[in-house]
N, C-alpha and C positions, 0 to 999 in steps of 0.2 A: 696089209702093209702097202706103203704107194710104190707104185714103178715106177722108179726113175731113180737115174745116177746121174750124180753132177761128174763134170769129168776137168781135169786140168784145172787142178787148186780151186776148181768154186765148192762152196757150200749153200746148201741150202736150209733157208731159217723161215721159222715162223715168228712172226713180227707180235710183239705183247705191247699191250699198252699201261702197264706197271708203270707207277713213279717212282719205287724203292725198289732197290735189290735186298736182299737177304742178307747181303752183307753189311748194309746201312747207305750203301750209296745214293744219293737222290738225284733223278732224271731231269732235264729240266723240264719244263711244264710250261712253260709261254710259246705263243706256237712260232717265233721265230729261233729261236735254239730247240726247238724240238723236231723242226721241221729237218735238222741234219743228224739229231745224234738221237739214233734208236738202237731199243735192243728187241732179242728176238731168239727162240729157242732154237738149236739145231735139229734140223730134221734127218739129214741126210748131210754123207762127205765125201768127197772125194779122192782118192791114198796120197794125193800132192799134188806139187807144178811139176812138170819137167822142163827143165831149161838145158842150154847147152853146156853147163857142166856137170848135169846129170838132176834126180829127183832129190825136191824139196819136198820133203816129207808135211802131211797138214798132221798137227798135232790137237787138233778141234775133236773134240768126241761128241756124238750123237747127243742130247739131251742136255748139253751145258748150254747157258746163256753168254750170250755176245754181245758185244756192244761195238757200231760199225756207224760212218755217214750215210746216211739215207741215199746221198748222189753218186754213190759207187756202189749201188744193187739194181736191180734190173725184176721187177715185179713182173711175175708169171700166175696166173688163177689154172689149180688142179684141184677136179671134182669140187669145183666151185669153192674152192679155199685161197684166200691169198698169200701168197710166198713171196720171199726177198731170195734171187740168186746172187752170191757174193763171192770175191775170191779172197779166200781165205788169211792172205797177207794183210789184206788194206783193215783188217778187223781195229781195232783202238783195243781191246780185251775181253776178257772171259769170268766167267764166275762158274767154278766146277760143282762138281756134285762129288 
């Protein structure tokens, strides 16, 4: 399992290059709308934000797919894998398991 905790509402996703979800949804595919909206598996969460009226809870579970702008993640390479860090708010949504 990897070490590392994201901390303060990020999430950490692994980036898929699927053009359907499972639910029927289609990704775009030309690479100027793809270039913002990707999805990508949860790897790792972190328990919320805290702000100053107290914890926002991240409702994101390990193993569901997201779906997030590309310009609001922040790409990190661990053990030579590529990851998208993200804060869990700015996500667009989710598809559960």
């Amino acid at each position: 399992m990897m070490n590392f905790t994201p901390l303060n509402g990020n999430i950490l996703v692994e980036p898929t290059d699927e053009t359907q979800t499972a639910g029927g949804l289609y990704i775009p595919t030309e690479d100027s709308q793809r270039a913002k909206l990707i999805s990508g598996i949860v790897i790792k969460t972190s328990v919320g934000r805290q702000e100053p009226t107290g914890l926002i809870p991240c409702d994101i579970k390990e193993g569901e797919r997201v779906f997030y702008d590309k310009s609001f993640s922040s790409e990190i390479t661990m053990s030579g894998e590529k990851y998208h860090l993200i804060d869990f708010l700015a996500l667009y949504g989710k598809e559960g398991i």
